[in-house]
C-alpha positions as CSV (number, residue, x, y, z in Angstrom):
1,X,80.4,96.7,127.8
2,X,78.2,93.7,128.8
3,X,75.5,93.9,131.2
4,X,72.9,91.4,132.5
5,X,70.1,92.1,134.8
6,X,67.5,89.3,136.3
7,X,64.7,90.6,138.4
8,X,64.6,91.4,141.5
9,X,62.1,91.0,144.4
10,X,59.4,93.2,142.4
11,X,59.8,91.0,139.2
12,X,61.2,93.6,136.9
13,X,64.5,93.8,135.1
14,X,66.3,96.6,133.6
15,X,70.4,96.4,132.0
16,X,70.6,100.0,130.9
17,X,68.5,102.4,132.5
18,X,68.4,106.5,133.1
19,X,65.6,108.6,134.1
20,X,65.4,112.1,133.0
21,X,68.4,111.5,130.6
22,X,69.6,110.2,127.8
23,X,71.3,106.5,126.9
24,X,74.2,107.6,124.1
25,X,76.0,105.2,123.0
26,X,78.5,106.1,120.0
27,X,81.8,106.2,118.4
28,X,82.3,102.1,117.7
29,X,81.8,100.8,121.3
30,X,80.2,97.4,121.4
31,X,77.3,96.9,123.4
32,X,75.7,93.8,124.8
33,X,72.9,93.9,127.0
34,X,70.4,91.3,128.7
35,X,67.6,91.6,130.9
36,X,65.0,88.6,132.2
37,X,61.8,89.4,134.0
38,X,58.1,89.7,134.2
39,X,59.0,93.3,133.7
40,X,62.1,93.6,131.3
41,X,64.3,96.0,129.0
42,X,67.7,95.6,127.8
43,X,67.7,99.0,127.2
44,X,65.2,101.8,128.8
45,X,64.9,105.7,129.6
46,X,62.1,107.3,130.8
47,X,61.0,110.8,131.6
48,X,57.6,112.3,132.5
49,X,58.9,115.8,133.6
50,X,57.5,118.8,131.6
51,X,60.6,120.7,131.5
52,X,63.3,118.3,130.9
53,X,64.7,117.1,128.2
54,X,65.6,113.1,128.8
55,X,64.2,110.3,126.9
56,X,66.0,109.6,124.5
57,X,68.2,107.0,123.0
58,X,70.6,107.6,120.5
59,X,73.3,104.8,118.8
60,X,75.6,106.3,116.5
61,X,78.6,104.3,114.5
62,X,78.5,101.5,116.5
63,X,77.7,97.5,117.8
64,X,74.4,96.8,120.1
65,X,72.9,93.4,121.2
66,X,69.7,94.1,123.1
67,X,67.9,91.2,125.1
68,X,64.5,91.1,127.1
69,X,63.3,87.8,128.6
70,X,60.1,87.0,130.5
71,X,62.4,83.6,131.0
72,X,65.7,83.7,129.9
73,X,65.9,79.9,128.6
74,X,62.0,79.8,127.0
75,X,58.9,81.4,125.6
76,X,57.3,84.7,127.2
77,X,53.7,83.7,128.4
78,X,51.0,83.6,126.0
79,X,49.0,87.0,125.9
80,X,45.8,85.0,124.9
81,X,43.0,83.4,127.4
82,X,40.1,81.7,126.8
83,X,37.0,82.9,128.9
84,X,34.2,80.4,130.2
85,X,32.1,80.9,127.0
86,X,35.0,79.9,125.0
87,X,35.9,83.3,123.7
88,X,39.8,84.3,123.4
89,X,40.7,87.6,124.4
90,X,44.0,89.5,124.5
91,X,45.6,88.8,128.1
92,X,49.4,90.8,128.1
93,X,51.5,89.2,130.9
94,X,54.6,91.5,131.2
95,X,55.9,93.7,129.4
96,X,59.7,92.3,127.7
97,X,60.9,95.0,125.2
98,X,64.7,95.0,124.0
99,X,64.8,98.5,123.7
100,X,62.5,101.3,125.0
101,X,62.1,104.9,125.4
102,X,59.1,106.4,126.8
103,X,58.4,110.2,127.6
104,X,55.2,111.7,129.5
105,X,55.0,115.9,129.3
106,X,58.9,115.8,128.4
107,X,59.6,119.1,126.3
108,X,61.0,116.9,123.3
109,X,59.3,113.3,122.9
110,X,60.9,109.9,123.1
111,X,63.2,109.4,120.2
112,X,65.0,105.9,119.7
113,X,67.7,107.0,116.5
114,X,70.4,104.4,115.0
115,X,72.6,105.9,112.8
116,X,75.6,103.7,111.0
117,X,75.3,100.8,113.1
118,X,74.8,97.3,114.1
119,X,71.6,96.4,116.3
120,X,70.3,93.2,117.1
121,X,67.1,93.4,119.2
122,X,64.6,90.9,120.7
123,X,62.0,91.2,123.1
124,X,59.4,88.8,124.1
125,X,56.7,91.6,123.9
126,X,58.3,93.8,121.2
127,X,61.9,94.6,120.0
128,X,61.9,98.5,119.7
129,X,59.3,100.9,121.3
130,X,59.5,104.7,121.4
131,X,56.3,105.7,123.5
132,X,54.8,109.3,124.0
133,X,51.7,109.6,126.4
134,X,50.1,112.9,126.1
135,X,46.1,114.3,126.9
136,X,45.8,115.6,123.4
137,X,47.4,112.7,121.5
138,X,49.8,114.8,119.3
139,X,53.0,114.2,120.6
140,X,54.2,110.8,118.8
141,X,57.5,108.9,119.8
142,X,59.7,108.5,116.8
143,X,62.4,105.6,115.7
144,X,64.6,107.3,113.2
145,X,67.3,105.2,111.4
146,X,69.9,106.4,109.1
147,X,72.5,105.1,107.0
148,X,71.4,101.6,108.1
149,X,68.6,98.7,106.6
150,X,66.2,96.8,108.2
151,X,67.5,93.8,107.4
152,X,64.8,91.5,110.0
153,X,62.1,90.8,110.3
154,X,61.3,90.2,106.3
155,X,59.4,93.0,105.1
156,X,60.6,95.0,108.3
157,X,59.6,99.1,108.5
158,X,59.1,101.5,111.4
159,X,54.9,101.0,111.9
160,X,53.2,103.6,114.0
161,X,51.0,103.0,117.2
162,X,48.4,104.3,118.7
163,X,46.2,103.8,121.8
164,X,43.8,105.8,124.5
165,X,44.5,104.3,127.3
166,X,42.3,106.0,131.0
167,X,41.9,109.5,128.7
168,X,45.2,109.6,127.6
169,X,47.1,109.0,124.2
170,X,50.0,106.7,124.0
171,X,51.2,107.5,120.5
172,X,54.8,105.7,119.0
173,X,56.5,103.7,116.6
174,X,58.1,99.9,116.5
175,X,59.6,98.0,114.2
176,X,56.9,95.6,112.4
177,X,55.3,94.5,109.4
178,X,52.0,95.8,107.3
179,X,51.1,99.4,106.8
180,X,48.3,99.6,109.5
181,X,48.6,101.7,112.5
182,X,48.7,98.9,115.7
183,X,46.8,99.4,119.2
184,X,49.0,96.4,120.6
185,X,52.5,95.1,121.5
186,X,51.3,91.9,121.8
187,X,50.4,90.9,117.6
188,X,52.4,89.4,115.3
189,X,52.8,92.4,113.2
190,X,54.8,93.7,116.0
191,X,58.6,92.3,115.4
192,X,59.4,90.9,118.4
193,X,63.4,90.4,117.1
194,X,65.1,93.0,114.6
195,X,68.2,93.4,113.1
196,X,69.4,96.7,111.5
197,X,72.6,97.4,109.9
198,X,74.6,99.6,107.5
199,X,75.3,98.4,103.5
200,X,77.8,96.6,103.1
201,X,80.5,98.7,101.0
202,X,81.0,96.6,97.8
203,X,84.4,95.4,97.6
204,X,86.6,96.6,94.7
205,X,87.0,94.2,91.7
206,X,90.5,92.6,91.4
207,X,92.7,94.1,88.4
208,X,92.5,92.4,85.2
209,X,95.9,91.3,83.9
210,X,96.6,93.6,81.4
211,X,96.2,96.5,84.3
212,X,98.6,95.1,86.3
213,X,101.3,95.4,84.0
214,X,103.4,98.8,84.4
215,X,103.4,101.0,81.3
216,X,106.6,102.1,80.2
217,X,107.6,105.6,81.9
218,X,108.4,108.5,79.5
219,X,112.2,109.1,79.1
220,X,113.7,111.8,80.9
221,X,110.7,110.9,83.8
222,X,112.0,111.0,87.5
223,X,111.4,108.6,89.9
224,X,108.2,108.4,92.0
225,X,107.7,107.5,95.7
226,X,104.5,105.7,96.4
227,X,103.0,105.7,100.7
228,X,100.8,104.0,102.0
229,X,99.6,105.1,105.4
230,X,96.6,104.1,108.0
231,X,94.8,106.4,110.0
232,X,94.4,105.9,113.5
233,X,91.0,105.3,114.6
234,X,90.1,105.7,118.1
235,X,87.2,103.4,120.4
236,X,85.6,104.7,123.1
237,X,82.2,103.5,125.0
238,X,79.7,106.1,125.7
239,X,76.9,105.1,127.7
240,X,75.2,107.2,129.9
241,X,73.0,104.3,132.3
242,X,72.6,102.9,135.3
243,X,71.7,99.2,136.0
244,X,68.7,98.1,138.0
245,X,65.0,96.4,138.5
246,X,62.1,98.1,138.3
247,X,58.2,98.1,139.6
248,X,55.8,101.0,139.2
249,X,57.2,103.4,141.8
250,X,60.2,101.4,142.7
251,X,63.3,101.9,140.5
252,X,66.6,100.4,142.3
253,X,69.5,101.8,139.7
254,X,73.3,101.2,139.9
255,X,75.9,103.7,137.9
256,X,77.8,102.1,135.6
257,X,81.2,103.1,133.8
258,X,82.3,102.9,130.2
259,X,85.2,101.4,129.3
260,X,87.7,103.1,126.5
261,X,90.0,101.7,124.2
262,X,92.7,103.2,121.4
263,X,93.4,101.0,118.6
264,X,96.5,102.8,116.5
265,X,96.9,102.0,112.8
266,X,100.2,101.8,111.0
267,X,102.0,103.7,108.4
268,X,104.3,102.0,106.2
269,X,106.1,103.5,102.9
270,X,108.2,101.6,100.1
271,X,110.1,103.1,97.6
272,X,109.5,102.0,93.4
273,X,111.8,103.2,91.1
């Protein structure tokens, strides 16, 4: 699937969206995704309702490319002014995140979790945010990979954040460098591009030369038959989204539709006498 949003006439941008619900993406579909706006996500779900349970993102054995672009072809804007007394001050202009998940009073928090896959983020603002707003500050929004490295930025861990923002907590994770808790999106130890990714499985070593030889077979031994065979692996996309931009209260989201597709493997046998 490939999707590409540019913003609309409120100046937000969303290619993957859902409200109260989850974005699942899993069982080797590829993914590409690409939004550009002052307002932008490649990849967003939301939910602020006390009893549901949305708000979650969850990629599992498969390929995503995730995009966020104040400007598609340049820089985001610089979150720094300078005041008449010369003093710079932290100034955020949009908000450009590759992927997000945010909850408010949801009854589990917003969870982004990458299990045995491929994920290539960037934002101009930040490349992965899970976001949690509560009055009490305790419920945190968690990134949870598995069976995958950080492999970008250098030095690259899940870093924690933490702000009070009009009497209320916004508590999370990013991706990022340093062992500090961060108050900001808009720093440098904030990774604004990430890549995450299984190990590589070591390849075996090639037979030395006296292994390849056959060793003589005891008489009176019968013949063997030796198969080789493939399993079939099938591809499907699951994503549960809708395209769309979005201000504040406006949200303009368009369904969209997987695509599936069965790749067979082949099974072969020889006979050796």
């Amino acid at each position: 699937m490939t999707v590409r949003a540019s913003k609309g006439r409120y100046g937000g941008a969303i290619a993957l969206f859902t409200y109260q619900d989850d974005i699942v993406v899993k069982n080797g579909s590829t993914v590409d995704a690409f939004a550009e706006g002052e307002v932008s996500a490649a990849f967003s779900t939301r939910n602020d309702r006390p009893n549901e349970k949305g708000g979650h993102i969850y990629i599992s054995d498969s390929v995503v490319k995730a995009i966020a672009r104040y400007v598609e072809n340049g820089d985001g804007p610089i979150p720094y002014s300078e005041n008449q007394d010369g003093e710079t001050r932290r100034e955020p202009q949009g908000e450009n995140i590759g992927i997000i998940a945010q909850t408010s009073e949801g009854v589990t928090p917003a969870v982004i979790s990458i299990i045995r896959s491929k994920v290539t983020v960037e934002g101009d603002t930040a490349a992965i945010f899970a976001r949690a707003m509560s009055a009490d500050g305790k419920t945190i929004g968690t990134i949870k990979i598995e069976n995958a490295a950080i492999q970008t930025p250098e030095g690259g861990k899940v870093i924690d954040y933490r702000k009070l923002r009009d009497g209320i907590y916004e508590a999370g994770q990013a991706i990022g460098t340093g062992d500090a808790t961060v108050d900001s999106l808009y720093i440098k130890a904030v990774a604004k591009s990430t890549t995450i990714a299984p190990p590589e499985v070591a390849k075996p070593e090639d037979p030395k030369p006296d292994e390849t030889k056959q060793n003589p077979k005891p008489e009176g031994s019968k013949p063997t038959k030796a198969v080789a065979a493939s399993t079939t692996k099938a591809k499907t996309t699951g994503v549960l989204a809708a395209t769309g931009d979005t201000s504040g209260a406006a949200i303009v989201a368009t369904v969209l539709a997987g695509t599936a597709a069965i790749a067979a493997g082949t099974m072969a046998s020889r006979k050796r006498s």
